[in-house]
C-alpha positions as CSV (number, residue, x, y, z in Angstrom):
1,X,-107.5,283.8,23.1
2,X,-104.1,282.9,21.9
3,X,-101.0,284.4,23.0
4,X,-97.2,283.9,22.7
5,X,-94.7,282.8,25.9
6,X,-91.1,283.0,25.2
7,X,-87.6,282.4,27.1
8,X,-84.5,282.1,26.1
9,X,-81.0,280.8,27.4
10,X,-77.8,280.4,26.2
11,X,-78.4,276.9,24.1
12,X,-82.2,276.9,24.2
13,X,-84.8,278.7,23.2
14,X,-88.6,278.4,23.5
15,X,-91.5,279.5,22.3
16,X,-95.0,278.4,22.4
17,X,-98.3,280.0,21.4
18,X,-101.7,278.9,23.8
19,X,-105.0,278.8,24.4
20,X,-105.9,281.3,27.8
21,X,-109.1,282.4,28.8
22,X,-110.2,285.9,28.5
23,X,-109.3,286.7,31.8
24,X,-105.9,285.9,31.6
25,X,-102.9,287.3,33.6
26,X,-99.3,287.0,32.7
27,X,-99.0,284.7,35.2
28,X,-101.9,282.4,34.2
29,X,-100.3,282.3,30.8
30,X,-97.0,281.3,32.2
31,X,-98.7,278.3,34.4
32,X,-100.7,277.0,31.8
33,X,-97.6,277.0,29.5
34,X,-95.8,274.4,31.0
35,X,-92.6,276.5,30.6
36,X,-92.0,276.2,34.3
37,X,-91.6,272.5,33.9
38,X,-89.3,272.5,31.1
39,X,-87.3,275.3,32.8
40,X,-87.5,274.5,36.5
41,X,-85.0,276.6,37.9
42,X,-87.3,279.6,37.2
43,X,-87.8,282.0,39.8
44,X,-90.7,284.2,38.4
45,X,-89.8,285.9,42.2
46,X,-86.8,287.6,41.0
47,X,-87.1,287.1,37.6
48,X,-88.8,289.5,35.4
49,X,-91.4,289.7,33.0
50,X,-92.6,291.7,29.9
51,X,-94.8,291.7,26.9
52,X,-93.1,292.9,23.4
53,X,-90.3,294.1,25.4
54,X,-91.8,296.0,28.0
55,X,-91.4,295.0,31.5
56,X,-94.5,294.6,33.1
57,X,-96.2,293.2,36.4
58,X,-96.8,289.2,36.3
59,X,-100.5,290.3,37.5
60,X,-101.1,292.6,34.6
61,X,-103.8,291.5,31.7
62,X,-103.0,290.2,28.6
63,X,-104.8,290.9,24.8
64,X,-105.5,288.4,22.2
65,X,-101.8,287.9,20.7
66,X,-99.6,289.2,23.2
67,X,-95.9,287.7,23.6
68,X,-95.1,287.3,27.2
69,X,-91.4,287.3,28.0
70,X,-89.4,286.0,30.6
71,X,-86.4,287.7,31.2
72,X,-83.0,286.3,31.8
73,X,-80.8,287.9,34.7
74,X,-77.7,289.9,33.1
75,X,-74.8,288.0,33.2
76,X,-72.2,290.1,32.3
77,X,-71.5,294.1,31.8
78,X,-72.4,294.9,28.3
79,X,-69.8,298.0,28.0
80,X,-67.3,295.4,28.7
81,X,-68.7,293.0,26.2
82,X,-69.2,295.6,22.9
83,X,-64.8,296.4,24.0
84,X,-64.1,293.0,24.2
85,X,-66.1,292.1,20.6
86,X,-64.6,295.3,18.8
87,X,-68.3,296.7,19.2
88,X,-68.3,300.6,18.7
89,X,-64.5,301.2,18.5
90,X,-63.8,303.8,16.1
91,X,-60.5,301.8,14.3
92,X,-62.3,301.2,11.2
């Protein structure tokens, strides 16, 4: 079955569509991606994981066309971002 891994950082994105077997966790997807090459400073340990947005368990099962996600650590306080940007302030 085919399914979808993405990640994204600041100046590159990925993402790749494969080939798992039925079977497949989260986690086999992820291997068999290669993404863990590209990216090697992954840490699937800490880092989490979802499908369409949903966090979810790197052991959990995946369906013919599922996006697996990897999700980047928050690197900043996003109240303190949308006041900086002019985000929701009511001066318009």
């Amino acid at each position: 079955m085919q399914v979808g891994i993405a990640y994204s950082e600041n100046v590159q994105q990925i993402w790749l569509t494969i080939e798992v077997p039925d079977d497949a966790t989260v986690n086999d997807a992820i291997a068999r991606s290669g993404i863990l090459d590209m990216f090697p400073h992954l840490d699937l340990s800490t880092q989490k994981v979802g499908i369409f947005g949903r966090i979810i368990k790197p052991e959990a099962s995946l369906r013919a066309g599922d996006r697996v996600e990897i999700y980047r650590p928050i690197t900043c306080d996003p109240q303190t971002v949308a006041r900086r940007d002019g985000v929701g302030d009511d001066d318009d």
